[in-house]
Backbone as numpy.savetxt, mean C-alpha at the origin, in Angstrom:
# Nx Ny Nz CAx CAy CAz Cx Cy Cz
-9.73 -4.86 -17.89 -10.49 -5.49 -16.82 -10.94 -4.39 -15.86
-11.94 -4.59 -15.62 -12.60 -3.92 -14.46 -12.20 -3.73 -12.59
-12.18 -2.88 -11.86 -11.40 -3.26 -11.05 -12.19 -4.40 -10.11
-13.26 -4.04 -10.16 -14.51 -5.12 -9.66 -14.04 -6.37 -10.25
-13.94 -6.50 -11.38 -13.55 -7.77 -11.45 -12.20 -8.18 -11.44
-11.21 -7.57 -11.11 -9.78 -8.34 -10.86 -9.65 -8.28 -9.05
-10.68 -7.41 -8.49 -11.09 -8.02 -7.39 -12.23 -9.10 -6.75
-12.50 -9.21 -8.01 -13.15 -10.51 -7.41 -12.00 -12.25 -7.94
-11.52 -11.67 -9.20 -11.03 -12.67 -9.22 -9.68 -13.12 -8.59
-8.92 -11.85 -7.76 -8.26 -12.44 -6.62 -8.61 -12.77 -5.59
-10.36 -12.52 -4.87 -10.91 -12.99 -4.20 -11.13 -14.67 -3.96
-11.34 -15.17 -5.56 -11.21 -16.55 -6.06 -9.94 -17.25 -5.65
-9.02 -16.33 -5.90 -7.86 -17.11 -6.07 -7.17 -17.25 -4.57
-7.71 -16.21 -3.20 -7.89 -16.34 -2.43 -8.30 -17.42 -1.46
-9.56 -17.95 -2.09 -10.32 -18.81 -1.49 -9.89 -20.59 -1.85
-9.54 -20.15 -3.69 -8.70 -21.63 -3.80 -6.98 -21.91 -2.86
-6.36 -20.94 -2.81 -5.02 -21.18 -1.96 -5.66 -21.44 -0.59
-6.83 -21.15 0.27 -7.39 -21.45 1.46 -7.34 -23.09 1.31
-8.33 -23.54 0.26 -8.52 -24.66 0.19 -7.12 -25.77 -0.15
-6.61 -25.09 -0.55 -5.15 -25.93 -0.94 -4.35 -25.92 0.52
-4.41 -24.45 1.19 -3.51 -24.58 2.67 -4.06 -25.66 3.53
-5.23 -25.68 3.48 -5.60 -26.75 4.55 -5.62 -28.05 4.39
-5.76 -28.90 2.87 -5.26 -30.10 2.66 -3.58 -30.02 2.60
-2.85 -28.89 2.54 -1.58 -29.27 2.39 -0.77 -28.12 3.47
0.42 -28.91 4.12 1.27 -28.31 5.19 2.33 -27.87 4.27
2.18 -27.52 2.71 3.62 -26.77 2.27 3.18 -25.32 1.83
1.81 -25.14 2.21 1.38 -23.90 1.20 0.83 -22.96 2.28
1.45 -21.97 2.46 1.19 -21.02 3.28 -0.15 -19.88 2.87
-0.48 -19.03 3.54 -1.47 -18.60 3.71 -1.55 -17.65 2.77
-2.37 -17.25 2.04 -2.52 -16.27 1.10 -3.62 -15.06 1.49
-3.06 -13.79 1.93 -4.21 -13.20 2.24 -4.28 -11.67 1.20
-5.41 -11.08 0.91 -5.29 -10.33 -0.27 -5.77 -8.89 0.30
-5.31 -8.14 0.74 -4.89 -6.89 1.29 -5.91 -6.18 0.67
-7.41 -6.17 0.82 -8.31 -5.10 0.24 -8.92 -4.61 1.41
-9.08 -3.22 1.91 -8.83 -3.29 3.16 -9.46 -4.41 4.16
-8.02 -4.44 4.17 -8.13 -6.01 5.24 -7.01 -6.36 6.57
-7.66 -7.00 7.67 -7.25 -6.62 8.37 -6.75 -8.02 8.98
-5.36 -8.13 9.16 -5.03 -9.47 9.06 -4.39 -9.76 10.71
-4.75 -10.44 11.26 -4.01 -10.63 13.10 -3.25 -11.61 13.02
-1.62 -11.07 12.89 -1.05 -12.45 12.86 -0.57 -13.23 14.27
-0.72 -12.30 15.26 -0.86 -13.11 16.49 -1.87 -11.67 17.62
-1.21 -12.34 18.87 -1.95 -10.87 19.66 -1.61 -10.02 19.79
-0.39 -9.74 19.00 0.28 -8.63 19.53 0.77 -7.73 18.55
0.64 -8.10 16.80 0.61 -8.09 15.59 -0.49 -8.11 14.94
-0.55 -6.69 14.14 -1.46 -7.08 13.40 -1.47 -6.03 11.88
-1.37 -6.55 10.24 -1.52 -5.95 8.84 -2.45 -5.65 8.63
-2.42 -4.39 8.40 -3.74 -3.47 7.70 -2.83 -3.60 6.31
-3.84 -3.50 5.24 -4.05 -3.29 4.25 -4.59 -3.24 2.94
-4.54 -2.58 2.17 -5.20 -1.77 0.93 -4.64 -1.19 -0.10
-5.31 -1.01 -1.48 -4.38 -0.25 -2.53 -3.75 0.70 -2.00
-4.70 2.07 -1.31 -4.55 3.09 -0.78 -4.02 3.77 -2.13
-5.04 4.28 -2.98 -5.30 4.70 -4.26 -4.84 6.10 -3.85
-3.74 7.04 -4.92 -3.49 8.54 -4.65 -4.61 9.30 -4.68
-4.40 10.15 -4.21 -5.04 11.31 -4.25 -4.69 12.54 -5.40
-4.72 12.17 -6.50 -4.76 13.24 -7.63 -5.28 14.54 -7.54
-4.69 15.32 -8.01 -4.18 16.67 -7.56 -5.08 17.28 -9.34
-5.65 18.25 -8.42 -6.42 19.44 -9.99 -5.37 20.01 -10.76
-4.11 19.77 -10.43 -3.08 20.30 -11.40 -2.47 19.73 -12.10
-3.10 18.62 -11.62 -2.31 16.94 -12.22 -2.91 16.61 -13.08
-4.30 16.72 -13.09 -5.53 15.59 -13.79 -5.29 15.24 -14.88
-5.08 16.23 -15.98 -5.12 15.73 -17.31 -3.42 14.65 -17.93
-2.25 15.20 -17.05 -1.36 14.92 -17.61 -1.54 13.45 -16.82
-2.15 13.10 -15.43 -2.39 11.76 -15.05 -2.88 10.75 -15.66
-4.32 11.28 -16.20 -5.10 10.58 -16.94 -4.60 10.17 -18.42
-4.08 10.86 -18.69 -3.16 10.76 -19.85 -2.12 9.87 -20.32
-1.24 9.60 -19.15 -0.07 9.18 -18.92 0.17 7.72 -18.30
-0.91 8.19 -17.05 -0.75 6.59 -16.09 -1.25 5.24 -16.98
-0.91 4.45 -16.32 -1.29 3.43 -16.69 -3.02 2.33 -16.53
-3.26 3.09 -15.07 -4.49 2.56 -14.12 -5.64 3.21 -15.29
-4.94 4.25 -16.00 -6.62 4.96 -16.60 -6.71 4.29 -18.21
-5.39 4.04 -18.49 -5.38 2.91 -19.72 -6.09 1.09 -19.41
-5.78 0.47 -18.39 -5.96 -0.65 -18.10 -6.99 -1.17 -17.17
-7.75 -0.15 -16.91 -8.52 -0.30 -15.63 -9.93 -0.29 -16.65
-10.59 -0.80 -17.12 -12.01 -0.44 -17.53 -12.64 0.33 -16.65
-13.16 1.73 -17.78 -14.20 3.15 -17.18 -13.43 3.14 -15.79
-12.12 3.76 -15.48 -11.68 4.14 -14.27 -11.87 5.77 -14.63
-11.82 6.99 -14.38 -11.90 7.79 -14.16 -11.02 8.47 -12.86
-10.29 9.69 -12.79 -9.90 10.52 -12.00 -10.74 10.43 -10.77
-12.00 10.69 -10.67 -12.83 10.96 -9.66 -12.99 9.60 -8.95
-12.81 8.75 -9.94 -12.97 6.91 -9.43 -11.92 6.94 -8.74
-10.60 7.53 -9.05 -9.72 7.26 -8.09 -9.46 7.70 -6.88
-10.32 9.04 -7.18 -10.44 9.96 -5.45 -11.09 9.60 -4.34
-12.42 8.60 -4.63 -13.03 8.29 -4.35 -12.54 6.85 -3.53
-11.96 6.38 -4.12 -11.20 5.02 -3.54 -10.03 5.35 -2.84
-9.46 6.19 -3.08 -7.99 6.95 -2.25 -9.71 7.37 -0.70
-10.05 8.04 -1.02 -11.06 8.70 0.17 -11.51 7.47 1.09
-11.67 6.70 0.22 -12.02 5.25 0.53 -11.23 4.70 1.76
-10.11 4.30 1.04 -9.25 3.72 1.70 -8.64 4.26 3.28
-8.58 5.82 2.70 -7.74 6.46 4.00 -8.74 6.70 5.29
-10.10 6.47 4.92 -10.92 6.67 5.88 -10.85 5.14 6.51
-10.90 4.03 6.03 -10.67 3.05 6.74 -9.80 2.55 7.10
-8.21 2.94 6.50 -7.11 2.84 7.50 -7.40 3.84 8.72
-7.99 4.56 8.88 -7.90 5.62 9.84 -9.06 5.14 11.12
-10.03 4.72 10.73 -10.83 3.91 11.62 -10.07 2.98 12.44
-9.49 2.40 11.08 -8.85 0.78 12.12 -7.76 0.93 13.07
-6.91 1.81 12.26 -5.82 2.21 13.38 -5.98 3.37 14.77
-7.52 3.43 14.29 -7.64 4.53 15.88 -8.58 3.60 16.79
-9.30 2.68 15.97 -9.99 1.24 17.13 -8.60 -0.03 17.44
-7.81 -0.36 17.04 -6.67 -0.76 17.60 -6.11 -0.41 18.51
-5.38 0.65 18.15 -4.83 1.81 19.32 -5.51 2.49 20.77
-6.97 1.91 20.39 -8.09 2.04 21.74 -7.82 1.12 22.53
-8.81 -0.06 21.18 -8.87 -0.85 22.10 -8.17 -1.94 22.54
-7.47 -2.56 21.81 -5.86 -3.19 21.68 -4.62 -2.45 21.33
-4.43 -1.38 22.70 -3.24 -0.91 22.86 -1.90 -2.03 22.31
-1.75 -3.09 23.23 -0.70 -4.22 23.29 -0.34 -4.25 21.65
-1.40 -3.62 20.83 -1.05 -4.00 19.46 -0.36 -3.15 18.35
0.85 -4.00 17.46 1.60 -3.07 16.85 0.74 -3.36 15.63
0.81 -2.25 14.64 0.35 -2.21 13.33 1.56 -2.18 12.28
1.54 -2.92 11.38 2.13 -2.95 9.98 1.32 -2.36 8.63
1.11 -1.54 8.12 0.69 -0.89 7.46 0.94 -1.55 5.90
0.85 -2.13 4.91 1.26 -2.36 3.65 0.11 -2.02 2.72
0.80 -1.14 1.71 -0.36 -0.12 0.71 0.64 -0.59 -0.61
-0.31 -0.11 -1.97 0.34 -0.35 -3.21 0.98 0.90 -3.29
0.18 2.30 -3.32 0.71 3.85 -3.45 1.46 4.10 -2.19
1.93 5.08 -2.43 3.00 5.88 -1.29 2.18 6.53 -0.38
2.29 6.52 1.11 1.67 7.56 2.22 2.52 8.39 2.18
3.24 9.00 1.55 3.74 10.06 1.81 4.97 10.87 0.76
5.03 12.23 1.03 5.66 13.08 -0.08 7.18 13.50 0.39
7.45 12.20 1.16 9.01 12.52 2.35 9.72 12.57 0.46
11.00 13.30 0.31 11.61 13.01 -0.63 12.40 11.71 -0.82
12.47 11.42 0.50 13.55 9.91 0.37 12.68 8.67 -0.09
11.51 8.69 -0.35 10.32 7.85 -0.90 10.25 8.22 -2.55
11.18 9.07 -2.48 10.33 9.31 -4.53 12.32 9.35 -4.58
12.23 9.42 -6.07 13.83 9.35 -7.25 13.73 10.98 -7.37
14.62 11.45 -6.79 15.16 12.77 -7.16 14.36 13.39 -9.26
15.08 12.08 -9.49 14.36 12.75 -10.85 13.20 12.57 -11.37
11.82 12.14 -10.12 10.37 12.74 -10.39 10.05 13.63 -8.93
11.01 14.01 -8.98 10.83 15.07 -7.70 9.42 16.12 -8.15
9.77 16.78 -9.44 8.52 17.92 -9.96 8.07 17.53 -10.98
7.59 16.15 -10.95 7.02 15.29 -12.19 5.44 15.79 -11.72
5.19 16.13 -13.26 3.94 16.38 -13.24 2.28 15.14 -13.36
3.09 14.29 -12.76 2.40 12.90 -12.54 2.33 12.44 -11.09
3.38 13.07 -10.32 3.88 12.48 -9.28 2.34 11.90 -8.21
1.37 12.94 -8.32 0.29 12.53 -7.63 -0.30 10.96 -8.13
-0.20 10.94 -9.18 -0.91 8.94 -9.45 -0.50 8.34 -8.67
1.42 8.74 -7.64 2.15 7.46 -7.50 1.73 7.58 -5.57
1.90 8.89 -5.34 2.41 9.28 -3.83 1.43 10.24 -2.93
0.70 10.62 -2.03 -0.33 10.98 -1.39 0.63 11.14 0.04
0.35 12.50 0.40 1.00 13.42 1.87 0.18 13.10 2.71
0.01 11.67 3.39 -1.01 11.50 4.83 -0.46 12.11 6.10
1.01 12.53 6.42 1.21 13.08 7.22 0.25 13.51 8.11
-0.83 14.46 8.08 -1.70 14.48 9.21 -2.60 13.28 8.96
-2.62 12.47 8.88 -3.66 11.33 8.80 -3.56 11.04 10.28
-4.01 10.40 10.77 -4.29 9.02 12.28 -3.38 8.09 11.94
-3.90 7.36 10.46 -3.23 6.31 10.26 -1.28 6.18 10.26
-1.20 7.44 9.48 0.52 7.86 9.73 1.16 8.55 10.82
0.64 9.17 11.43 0.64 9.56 12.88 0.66 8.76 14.08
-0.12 7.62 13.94 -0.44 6.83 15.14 0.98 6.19 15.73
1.70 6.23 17.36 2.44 5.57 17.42 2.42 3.89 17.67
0.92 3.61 17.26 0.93 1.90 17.46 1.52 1.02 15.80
1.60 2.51 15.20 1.98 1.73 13.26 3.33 1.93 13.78
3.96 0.49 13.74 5.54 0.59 13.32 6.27 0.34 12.21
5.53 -0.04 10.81 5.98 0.39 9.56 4.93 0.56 8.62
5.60 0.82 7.39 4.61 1.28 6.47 5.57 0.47 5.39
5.23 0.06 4.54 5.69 -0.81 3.28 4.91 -0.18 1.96
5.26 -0.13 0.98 4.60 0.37 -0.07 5.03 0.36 -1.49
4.45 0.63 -2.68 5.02 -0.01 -4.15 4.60 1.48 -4.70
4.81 0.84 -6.35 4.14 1.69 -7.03 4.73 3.16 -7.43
5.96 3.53 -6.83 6.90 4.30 -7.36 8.36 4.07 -8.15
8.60 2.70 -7.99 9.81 2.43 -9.22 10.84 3.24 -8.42
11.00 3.62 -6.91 12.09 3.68 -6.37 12.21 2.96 -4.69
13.06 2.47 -4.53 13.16 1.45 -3.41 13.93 2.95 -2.06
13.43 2.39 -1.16 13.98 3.27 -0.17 13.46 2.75 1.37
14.18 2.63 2.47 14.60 2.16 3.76 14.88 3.07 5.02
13.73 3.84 5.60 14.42 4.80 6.89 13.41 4.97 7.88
13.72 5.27 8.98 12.85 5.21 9.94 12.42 7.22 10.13
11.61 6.85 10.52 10.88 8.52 10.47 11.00 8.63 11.77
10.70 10.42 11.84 10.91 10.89 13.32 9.58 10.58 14.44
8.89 9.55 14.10 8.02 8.92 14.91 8.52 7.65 15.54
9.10 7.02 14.30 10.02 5.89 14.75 9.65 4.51 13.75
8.70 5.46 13.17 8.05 4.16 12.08 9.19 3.63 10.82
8.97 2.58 10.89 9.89 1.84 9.26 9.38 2.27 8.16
9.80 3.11 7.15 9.19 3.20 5.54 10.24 2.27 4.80
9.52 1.49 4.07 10.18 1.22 3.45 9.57 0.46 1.95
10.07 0.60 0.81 9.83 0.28 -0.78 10.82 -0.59 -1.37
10.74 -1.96 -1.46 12.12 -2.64 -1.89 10.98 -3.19 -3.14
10.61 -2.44 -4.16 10.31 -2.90 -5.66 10.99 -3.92 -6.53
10.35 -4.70 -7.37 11.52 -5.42 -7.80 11.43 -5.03 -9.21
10.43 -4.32 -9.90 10.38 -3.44 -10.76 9.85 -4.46 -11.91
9.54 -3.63 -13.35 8.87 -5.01 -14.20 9.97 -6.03 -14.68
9.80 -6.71 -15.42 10.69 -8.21 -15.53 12.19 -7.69 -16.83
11.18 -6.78 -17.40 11.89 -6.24 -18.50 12.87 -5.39 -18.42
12.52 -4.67 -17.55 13.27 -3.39 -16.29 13.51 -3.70 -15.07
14.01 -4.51 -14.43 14.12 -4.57 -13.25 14.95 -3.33 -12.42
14.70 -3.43 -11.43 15.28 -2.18 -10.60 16.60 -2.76 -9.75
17.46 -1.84 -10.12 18.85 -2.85 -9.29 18.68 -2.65 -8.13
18.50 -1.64 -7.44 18.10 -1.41 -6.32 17.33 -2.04 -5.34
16.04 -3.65 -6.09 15.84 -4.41 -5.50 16.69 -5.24 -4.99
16.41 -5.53 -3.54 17.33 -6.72 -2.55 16.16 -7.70 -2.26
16.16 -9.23 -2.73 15.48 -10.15 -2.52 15.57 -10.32 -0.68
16.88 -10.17 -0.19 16.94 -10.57 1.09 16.87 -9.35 1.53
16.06 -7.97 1.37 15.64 -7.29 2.51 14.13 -7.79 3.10
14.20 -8.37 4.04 13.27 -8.75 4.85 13.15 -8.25 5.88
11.64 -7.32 5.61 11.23 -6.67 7.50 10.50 -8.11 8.10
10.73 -8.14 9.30 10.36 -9.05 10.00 9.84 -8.25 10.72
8.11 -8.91 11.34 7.58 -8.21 12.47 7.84 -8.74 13.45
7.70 -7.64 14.55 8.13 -7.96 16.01 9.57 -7.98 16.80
9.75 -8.78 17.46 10.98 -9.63 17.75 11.66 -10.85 17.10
């Protein structure tokens, strides 16, 4: 499938759970994180996006090779993915520096599929010098978006290791994967729940 089209057809599936929430008070809100910018009250508010890696010229071939996105993705390409990683980080970076303007009062929650960052406590010791590691994880460290003190967490998938700590900004990272059905990851906790706010 195309990524165009498995984004449109969660776009669909979007719009039918809309229509189902509003004839029915048991079905909560379904919102689909392409950058998107979700206000869950005034004082809260989810950014999010794939936030596609940033693949590395030393990486390319053993990525393309290996991952899965370049097997399953119809005509995805390396450069398709730089391009959408470029994508993405430019518009987390917009939003969280017009928030932080102009709705100070407002905290940001950050949730991405890839990793913002190359902290080691975010990756498994044993793909520490995996020669793939770029498909999974991208160093925003100087970004806006990871920098900013109005983001008070960051949530994120897509590395097959779960991990929980607050950074020296003060932000929440955290990865609680539940891994595929076949493999599950023990390390998933159904009841770790970040709650925003108070």
């Amino acid at each position: 499938m195309s990524l165009q089209t498995a984004k449109k057809t969660m776009r669909a599936f979007e719009a039918k759970m809309e229509r189902t929430r509003v004839s029915s008070s048991r079905v909560g809100r379904f919102v689909f994180l392409d950058q998107t910018r979700y206000d869950i009250s005034d004082t809260h508010t989810v950014l999010g996006c794939t936030l596609f890696s940033h693949i590395t010229p030393e990486q390319e071939f053993s990525v393309e090779s290996r991952a899965v996105d370049f097997k399953d993705i119809l005509h995805w390409t390396v450069e398709d993915h730089n391009l959408a990683h470029e994508s993405d980080v430019k518009w987390l970076n917009a939003e969280v520096s017009k928030i932080a303007k102009e709705e100070p009062q407002r905290q940001i929650f950050i949730f991405t599929h890839h990793c913002p960052s190359m902290d080691s406590r975010c990756m498994s010791h044993r793909h520490k010098h995996s020669d793939v590691t770029s498909a999974f994880m991208t160093d925003l460290s100087s970004e806006e978006c990871w920098t900013s003190t109005a983001v008070k967490a960051w949530a994120f998938g897509h590395t097959h290791h779960n991990c929980q700590f607050t950074d020296e900004k003060g932000k929440v990272v955290l990865a609680n994967q539940k891994g595929y059905q076949m493999f599950p990851r023990k390390s998933f906790d159904a009841g770790n729940v970040f709650q925003l706010g108070n």
